[in-house]
N, C-alpha and C positions, 0 to 999 in steps of 0.2 A: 504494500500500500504506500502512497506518496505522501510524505508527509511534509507542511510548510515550510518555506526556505525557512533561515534562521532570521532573525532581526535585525544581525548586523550589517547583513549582507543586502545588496542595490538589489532593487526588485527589476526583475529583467523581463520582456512581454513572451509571451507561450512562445513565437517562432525564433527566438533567442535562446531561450531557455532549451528548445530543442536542440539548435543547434550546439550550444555550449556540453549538451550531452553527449553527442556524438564526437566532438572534441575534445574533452574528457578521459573518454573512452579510445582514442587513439591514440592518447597521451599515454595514459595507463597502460596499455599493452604494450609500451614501447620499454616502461621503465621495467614491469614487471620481466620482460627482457634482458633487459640490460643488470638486474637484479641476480636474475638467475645466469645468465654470464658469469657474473663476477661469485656467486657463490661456487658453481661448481670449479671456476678455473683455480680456484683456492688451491685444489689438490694438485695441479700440477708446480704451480711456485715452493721452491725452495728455501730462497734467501729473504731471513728473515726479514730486514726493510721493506721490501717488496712484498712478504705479505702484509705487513703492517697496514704499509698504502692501500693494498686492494681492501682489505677490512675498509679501513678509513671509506672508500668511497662505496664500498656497500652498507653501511652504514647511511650516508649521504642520502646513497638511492633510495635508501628505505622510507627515508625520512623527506623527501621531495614523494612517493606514492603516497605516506600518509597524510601531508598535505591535499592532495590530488582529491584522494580518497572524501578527506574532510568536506570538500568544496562538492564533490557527487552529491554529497548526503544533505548540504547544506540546499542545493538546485532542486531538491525535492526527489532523489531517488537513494536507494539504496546497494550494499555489498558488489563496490565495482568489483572487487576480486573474482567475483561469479560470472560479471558483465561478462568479463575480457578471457575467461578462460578458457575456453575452450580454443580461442584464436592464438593462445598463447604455445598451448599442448603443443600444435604444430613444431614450433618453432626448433631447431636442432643447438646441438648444448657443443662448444667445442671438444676436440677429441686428442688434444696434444697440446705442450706447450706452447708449438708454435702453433699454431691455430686459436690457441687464447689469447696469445698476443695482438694478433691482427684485429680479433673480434673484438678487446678487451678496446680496441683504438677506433674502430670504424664503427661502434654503437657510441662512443662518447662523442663522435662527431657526428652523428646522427640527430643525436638530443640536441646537440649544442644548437645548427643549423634549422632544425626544427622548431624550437620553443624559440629562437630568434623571433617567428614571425608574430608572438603573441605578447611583447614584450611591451608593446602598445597597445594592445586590447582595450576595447572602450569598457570589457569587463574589468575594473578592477581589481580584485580578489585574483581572477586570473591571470592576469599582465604582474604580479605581484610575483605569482608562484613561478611563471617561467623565464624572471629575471633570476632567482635564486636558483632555478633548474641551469640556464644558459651557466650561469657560474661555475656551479661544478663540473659541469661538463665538461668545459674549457681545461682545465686544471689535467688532463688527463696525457702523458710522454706518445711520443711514437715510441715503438715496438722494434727496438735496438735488433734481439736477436731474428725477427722477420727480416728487418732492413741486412741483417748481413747475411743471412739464407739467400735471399734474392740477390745477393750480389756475384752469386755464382752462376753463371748462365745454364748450367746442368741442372739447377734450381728451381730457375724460374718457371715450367711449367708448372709443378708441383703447386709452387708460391702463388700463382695466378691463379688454380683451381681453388686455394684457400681464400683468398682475395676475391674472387668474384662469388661464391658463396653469402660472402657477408657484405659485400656490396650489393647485391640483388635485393636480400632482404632489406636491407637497409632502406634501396628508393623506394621500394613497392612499400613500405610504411607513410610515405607523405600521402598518398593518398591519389584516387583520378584526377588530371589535370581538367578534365570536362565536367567537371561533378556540379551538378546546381546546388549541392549545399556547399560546396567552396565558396561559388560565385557569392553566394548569400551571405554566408560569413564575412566573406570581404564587404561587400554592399551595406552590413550592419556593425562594419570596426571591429569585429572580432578577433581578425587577424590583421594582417600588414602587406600580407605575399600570397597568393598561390600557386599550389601546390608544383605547378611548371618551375614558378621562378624558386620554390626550397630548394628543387630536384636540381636545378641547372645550379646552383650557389655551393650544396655539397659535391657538385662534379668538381666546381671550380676550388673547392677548398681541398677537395682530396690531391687535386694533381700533381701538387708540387710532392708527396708523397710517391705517388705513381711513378715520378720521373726518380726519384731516389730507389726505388725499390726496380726499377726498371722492367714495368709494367703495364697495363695497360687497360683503358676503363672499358671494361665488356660492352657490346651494346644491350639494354634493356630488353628482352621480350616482352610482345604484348599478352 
């Protein structure tokens, strides 16, 4: 049952309030992602710093969903964890340390590029939380031992099938560039960018990677 926003919070009109659900909700499966990342690649780090750090930023994660979470419940719905999971189940968990590496890099730039675009949001409460998501996001290294796997050309195929993996996933999370609830969202400030211009901003922020790993950006299937 939907229960009323909270008090504190801007009253926003039923086709906002939708769409901010559906928003939400893409947000959420993304972190819930990036969550489960950083949890399972725990096992394969060693050195303890390095785990420290990945703690530290799952931790973070956890804590930018329960924000997330707050703001679902607050819109009038409930238990996004339920919303999102089933789209989450899909999602594959890396299977080596080099493959957590890359992941552990190409889902922080994911978030980072993404929550950019809501950083202005005419919602406030949301423009709030994906300033403090872009944050952490940002904070995240390249992938030393990836970058020097790929620097062996006997490597690189290997490197590319890891690499495009999680770059696949990665765009197909911003979402259809034709989508009438994008156009809508932009139309009512919710966002800043659509979902073409995220897509085309994390090609452009990936490449200078690309060219260091000496790789190259897959084309997308539709």
């Amino acid at each position: 049952m939907k229960s009323s926003p909270a008090k504190n919070v801007p009253v926003v009109d039923e086709e906002a309030r939708t769409l901010m659900r559906k928003i939400v909700e893409g947000v959420a499966w993304r972190q819930v992602a990036s969550i489960n990342i950083l949890g399972h690649g725990l096992k394969f780090v060693t050195e303890l710093d390095v785990k420290l750090r990945v703690v530290g930023e799952l931790d973070r994660a956890l804590e930018l969903f329960q924000d997330v979470a707050g703001l679902y419940d607050e819109l009038g719905w409930t238990d996004l964890e339920s919303a999102v999971r089933e789209r989450v189940e899909g999602l594959p968990y890396p299977e080596s340390r080099l493959e957590f590496g890359v992941a552990y890099y190409v889902s922080g730039l994911i978030e980072e590029v993404a929550m950019g675009a809501f950083v202005e949001s005419t919602y406030a409460p949301f423009a709030a939380i994906a300033r403090k998501n872009v944050e952490a996001s940002a904070r995240r290294p390249e992938p030393t031992r990836f970058l020097e796997y790929s620097s062996d050309a006997a490597h690189r195929p290997h490197a590319q099938e890891l690499l495009d993996r999680w770059v696949s996933l990665a765009r197909r999370s911003f979402g259809r560039a034709d989508s009438p609830h994008d156009a809508r969202a932009l139309a009512l400030g919710l966002k800043s960018r659509p979902a073409a211009a995220i897509d085309a901003q994390f090609c452009e922020r990936l490449q200078p990677f690309l060219e260091r790993c000496h790789l190259a950006l897959t084309r997308l299937e539709s």
